[in-house]
C-alpha positions as CSV (number, residue, x, y, z in Angstrom):
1,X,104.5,119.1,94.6
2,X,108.0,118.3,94.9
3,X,110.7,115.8,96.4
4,X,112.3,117.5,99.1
5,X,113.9,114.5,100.7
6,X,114.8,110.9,100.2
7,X,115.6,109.3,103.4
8,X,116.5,105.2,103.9
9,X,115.2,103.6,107.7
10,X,116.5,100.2,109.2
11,X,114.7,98.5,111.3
12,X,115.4,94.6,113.3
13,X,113.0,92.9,112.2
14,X,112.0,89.0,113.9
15,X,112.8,87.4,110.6
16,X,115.4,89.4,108.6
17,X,116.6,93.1,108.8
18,X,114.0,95.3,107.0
19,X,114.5,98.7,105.1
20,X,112.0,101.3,104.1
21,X,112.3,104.7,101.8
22,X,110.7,107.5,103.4
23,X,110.0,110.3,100.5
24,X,108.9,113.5,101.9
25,X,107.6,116.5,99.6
26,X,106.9,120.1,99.5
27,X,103.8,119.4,101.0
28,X,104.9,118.1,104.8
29,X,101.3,116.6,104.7
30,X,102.5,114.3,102.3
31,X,104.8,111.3,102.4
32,X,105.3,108.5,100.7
33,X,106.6,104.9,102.5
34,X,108.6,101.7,100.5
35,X,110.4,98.9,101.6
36,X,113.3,97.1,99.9
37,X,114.5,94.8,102.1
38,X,117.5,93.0,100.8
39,X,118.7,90.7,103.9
40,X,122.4,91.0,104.7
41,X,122.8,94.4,103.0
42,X,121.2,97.1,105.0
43,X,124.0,99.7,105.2
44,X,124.3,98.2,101.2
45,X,120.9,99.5,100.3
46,X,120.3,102.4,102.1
47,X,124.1,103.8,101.1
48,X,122.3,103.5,97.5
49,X,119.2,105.4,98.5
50,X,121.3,108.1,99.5
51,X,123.4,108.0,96.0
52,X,119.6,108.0,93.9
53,X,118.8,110.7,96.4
54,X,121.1,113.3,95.0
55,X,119.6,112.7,91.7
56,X,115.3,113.5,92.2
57,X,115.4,116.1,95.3
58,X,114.1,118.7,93.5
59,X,111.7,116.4,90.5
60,X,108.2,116.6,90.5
61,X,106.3,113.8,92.5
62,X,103.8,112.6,89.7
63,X,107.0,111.8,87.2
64,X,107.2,108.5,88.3
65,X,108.7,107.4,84.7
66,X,111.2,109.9,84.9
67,X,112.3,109.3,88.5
68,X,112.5,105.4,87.3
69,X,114.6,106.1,84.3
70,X,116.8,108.6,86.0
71,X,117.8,106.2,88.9
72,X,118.0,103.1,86.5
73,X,120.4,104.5,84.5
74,X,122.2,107.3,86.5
75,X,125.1,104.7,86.7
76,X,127.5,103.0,84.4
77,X,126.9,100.3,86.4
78,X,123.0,99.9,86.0
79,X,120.6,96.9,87.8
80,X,122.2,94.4,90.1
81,X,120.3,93.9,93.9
82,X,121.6,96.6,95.2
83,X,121.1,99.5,93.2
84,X,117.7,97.9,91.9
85,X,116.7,97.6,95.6
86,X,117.1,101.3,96.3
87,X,115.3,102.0,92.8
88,X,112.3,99.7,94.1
89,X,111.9,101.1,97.3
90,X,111.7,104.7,96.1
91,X,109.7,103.7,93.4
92,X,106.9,102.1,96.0
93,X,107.7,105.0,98.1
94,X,106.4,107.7,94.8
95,X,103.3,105.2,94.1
96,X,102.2,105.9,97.9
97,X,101.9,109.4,97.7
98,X,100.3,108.5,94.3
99,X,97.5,106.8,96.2
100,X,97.3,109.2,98.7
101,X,97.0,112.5,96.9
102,X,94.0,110.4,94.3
103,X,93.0,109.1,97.1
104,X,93.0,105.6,95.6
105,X,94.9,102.3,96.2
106,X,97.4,102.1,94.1
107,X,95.9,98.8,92.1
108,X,93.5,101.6,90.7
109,X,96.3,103.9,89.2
110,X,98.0,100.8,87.9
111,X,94.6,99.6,86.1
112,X,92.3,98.6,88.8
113,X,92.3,94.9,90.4
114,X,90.7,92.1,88.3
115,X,89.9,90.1,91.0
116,X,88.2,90.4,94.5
117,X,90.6,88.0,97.2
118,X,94.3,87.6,96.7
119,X,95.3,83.8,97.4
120,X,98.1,83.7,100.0
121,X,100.6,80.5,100.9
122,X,103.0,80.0,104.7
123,X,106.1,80.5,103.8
124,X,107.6,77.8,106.9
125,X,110.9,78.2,107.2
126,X,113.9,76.2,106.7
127,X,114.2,73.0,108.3
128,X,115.4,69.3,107.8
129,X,113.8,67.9,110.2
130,X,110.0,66.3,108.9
131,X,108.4,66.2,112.1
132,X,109.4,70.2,112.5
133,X,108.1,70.8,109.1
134,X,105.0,68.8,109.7
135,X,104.8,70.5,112.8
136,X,104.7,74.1,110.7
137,X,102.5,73.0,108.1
138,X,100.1,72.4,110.9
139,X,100.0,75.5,112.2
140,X,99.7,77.7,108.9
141,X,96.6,74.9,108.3
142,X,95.1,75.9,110.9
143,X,95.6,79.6,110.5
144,X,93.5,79.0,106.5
145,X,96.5,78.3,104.1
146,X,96.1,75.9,101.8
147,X,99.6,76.3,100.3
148,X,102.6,75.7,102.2
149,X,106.1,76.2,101.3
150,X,109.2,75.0,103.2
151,X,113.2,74.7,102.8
152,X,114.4,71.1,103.4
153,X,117.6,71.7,101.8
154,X,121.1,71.6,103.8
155,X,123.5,73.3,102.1
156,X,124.9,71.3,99.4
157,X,128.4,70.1,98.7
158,X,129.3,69.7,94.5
159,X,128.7,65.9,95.4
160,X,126.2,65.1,97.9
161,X,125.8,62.7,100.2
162,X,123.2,59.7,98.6
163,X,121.2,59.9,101.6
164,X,120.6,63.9,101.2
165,X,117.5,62.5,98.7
166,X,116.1,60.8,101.0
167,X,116.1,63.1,104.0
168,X,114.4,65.8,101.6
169,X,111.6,63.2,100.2
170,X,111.2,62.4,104.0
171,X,110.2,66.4,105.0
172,X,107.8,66.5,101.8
173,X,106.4,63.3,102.7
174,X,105.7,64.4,106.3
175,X,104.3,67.8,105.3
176,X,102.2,65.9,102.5
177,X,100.7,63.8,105.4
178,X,99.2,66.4,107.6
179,X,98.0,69.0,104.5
180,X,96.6,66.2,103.1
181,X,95.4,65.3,99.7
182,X,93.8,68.3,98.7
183,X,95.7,71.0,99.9
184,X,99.0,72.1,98.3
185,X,103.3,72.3,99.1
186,X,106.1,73.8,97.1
187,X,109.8,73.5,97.9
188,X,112.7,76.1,97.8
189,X,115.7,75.0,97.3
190,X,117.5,78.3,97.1
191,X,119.5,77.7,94.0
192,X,121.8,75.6,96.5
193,X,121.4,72.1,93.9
194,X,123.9,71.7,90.9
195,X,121.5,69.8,88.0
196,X,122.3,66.6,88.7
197,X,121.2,66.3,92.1
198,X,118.2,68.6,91.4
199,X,116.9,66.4,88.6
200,X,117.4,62.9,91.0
201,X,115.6,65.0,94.1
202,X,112.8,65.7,91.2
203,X,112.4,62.1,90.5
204,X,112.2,61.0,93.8
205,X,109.4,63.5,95.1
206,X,107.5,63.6,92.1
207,X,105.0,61.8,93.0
208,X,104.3,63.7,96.3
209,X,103.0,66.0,94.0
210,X,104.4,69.5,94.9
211,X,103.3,72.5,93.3
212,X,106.4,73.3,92.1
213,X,110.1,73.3,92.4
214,X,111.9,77.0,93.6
215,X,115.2,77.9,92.6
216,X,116.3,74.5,91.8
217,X,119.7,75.7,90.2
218,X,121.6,79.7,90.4
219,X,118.5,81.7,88.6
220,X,121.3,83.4,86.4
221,X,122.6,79.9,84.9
222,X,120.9,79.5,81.7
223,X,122.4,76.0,80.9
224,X,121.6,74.3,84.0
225,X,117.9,75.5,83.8
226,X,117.8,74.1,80.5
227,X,119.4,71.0,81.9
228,X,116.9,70.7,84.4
229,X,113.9,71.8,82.5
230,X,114.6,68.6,79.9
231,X,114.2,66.2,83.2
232,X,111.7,68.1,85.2
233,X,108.0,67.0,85.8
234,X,107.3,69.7,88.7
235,X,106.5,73.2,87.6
236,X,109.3,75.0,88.1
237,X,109.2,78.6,90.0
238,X,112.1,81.4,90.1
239,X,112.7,85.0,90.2
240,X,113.4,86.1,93.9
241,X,116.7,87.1,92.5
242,X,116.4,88.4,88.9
243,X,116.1,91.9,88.2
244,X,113.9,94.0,85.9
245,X,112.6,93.4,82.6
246,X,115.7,92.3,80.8
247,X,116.7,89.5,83.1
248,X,113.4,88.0,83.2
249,X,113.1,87.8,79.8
250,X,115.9,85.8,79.5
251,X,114.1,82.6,81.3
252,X,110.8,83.8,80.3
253,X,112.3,83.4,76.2
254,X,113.1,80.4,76.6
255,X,110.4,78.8,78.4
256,X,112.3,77.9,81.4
257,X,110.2,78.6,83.9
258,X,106.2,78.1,85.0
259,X,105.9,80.4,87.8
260,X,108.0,83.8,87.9
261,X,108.5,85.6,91.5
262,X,109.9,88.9,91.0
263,X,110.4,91.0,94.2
264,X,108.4,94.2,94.4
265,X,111.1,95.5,96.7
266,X,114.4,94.6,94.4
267,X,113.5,93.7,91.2
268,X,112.4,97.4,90.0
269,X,109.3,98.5,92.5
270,X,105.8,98.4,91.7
271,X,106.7,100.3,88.0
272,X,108.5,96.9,87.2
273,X,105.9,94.5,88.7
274,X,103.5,95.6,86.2
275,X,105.6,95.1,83.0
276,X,106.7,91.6,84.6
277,X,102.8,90.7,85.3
278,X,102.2,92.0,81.5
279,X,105.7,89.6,80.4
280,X,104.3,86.7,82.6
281,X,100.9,86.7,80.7
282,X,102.3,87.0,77.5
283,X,104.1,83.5,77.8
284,X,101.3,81.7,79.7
285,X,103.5,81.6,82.7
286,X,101.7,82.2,86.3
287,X,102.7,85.6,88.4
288,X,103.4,84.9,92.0
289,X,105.5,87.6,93.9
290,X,107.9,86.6,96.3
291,X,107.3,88.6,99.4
292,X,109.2,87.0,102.8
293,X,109.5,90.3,104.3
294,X,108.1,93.3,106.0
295,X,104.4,94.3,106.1
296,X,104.7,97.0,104.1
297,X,106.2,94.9,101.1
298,X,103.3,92.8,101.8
299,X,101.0,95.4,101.0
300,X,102.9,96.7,97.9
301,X,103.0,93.2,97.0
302,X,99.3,93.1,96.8
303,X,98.7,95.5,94.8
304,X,100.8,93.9,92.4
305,X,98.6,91.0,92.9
306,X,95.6,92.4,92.3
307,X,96.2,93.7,88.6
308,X,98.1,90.5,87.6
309,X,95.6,88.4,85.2
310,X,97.9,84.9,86.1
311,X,98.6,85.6,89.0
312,X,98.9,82.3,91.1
313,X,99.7,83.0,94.7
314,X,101.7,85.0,97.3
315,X,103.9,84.2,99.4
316,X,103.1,85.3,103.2
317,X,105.2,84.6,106.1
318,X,103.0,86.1,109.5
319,X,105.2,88.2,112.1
320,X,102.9,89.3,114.8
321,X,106.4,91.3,116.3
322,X,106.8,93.2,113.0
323,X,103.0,94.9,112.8
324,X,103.7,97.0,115.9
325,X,105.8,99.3,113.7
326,X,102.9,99.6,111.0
327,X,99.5,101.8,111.0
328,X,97.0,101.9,108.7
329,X,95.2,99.0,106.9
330,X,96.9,95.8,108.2
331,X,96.7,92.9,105.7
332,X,94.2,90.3,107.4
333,X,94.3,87.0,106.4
334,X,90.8,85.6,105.9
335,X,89.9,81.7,107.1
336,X,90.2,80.2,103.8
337,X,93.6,81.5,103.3
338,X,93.5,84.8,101.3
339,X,93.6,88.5,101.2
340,X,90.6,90.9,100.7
341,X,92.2,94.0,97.7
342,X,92.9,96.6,99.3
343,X,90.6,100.1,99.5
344,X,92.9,102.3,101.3
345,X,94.6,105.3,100.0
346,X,98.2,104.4,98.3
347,X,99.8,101.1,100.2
348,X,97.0,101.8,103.0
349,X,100.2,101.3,105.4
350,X,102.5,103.8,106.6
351,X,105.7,103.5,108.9
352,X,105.9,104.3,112.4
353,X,109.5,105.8,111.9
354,X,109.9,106.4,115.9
355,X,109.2,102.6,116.7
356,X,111.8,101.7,114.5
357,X,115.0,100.1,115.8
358,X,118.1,98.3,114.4
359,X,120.6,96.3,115.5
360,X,124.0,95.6,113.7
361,X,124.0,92.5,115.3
362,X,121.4,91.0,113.8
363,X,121.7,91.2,110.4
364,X,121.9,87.8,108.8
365,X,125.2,86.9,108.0
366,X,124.0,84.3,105.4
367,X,126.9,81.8,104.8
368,X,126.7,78.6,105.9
369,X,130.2,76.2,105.6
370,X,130.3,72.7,104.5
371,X,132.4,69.6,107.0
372,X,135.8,71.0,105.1
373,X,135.2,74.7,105.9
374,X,134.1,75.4,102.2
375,X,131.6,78.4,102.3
376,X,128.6,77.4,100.4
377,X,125.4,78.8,99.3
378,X,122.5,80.1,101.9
């Protein structure tokens, strides 16, 4: 069975714009779905899916490896989010029809799942407003999380404001009163925080006890995690933007980080997951895939999940608008916060590509601008 096509979708979704690989073969009864949804870039993306395209019409369906390798290193110009994006999302998209012609999930072809529920926590939003945060922590309560995670970061000037600690120890305070004592909350601070002002925000929440600390400085700055790392009590969680093997291992060397979250949609596809699960386990470090987006990353993110011996927990953010577009076995959150492993053939999802529907105007533009005009970090 062959490739015989390699097309990229777009689609508006309620969150973010979403993009999916549709891989169709010699056999027109089978297809193969990914998503690799990289907000802000759709035409980005899918103009790199087209460029890999020209490269494996024609390969075999079952060389995986080889479709990997060919796209990774087609280019002078290999990894970065875009072209690691499109590698992902055919690389989910090959893993499908994997599934589907074994007629297995794809957890079994990667090793089989070592556990039987898949902890999940609310991703909440952005927000500086406690009460609003509280207000969101509440709800994904009540829906079974027992992890929340929220944004209460503006974005930040070189030299913040004094009172920009307090506002932020005021959100995680609220949120810590409603989840209570026993339930959990992490913060993302989006890289936004030079190490300074992360390492005095650390101090002051501390003893709210959050899970851990996301992105507290640029992923890619090596000094400034060490910086922080020296000062830092919180567990410290990143990964959203590195990509493949060799840029993890760069943190992962030098023990700068407790929690990794690599992107089954841009950091390499499910091929990649597995050798960052493996990495993560090898340095004691917990595996927790970052997964904001579309249902079908959800699901690939799962089966990630599922073979990952530390894996911690993954994140989940509910879109009742966005399931319309999906059949197949919808993920279900149980009442207690989790996800049962999935039995279905491949990612047991599959795209409804006439329900799909974009619009330009939309897509995230990502920028925010400080009181001067100075463009600053999202």
């Amino acid at each position: 069975m062959l490739i015989t096509q390699v097309l990229a979708h777009l689609h508006s979704g309620e969150f973010s714009d979403l993009i999916f690989v549709e891989i169709r073969t010699s056999d027109p009864a089978v297809v193969g779905w990914g998503e690799c949804t990289l907000p802000g870039k759709p035409y980005a993306v899918a103009g790199a899916v087209r460029d890999a395209a020209r490269l494996i019409v024609g390969m075999p369906v079952d060389s995986i490896r080889k479709v990997w390798e060919t796209v990774y290193r087609h280019s002078y110009w290999r990894g970065g989010a875009i072209e690691t994006s499109a590698l992902s999302g055919i690389d989910i998209a090959l893993w499908d029809i994997a599934g589907k012609v074994a007629q297995k999930p794809v957890h079994a072809l990667l090793g089989g799942a070592v556990r039987q529920t898949i902890k999940a926590y609310a991703n909440c939003g952005l927000s500086t407003d406690p009460q609003e945060l509280a207000r969101r922590a509440q709800a994904a309560i009540d829906q079974g999380f027992q992890i929340v995670k929220f944004y209460p970061l503006p974005p930040v000037v070189a030299l913040p404001e004094t009172a920009l600690i307090a506002k932020v120890y005021d959100c995680c305070a609220a949120v810590r009163a409603v989840i209570g004592p026993t339930r959990d909350f992490a913060i993302d601070l989006h890289g936004r925080t030079l190490p300074h002002t992360v390492i005095a925000l650390e101090h002051a929440i501390r003893d709210l006890r959050p899970l851990w600390i996301e992105e507290p400085v640029a992923s890619e700055d090596i000094e400034a995690l060490e910086r922080v790392r020296r000062h830092f009590q919180t567990p410290i969680a990143l990964g959203e933007r590195l990509f493949t093997r060799w840029q993890f291992k760069q943190v992962l060397d030098r023990g700068l980080v407790d929690i990794i979250q690599p992107d089954v949609g841009n950091a390499g596809g499910l091929s990649e997951m597995r050798v960052l699960a493996d990495m993560a386990e090898s340095h004691h470090v917990a595996f927790g895939p970052h997964s904001p987006n579309g249902l079908l990353h959800t699901c690939a993110s799962l089966q990630c999940a599922a073979i990952s011996q530390t894996f911690g927990a993954l994140e989940y953010r509910p879109s009742a608008v966005d399931r319309s577009i999906f059949d197949g076995e919808l993920p279900a959150l149980s009442p207690k916060g989790s996800f049962a492993v999935q039995k279905a053939p491949g990612l047991g999802l599959w795209v409804q590509a006439g329900e799909l529907h974009f619009d330009e105007g939309r897509v995230p533009r990502l920028v925010e601008h400080g009181p001067d005009g100075t463009a600053l970090d999202w």
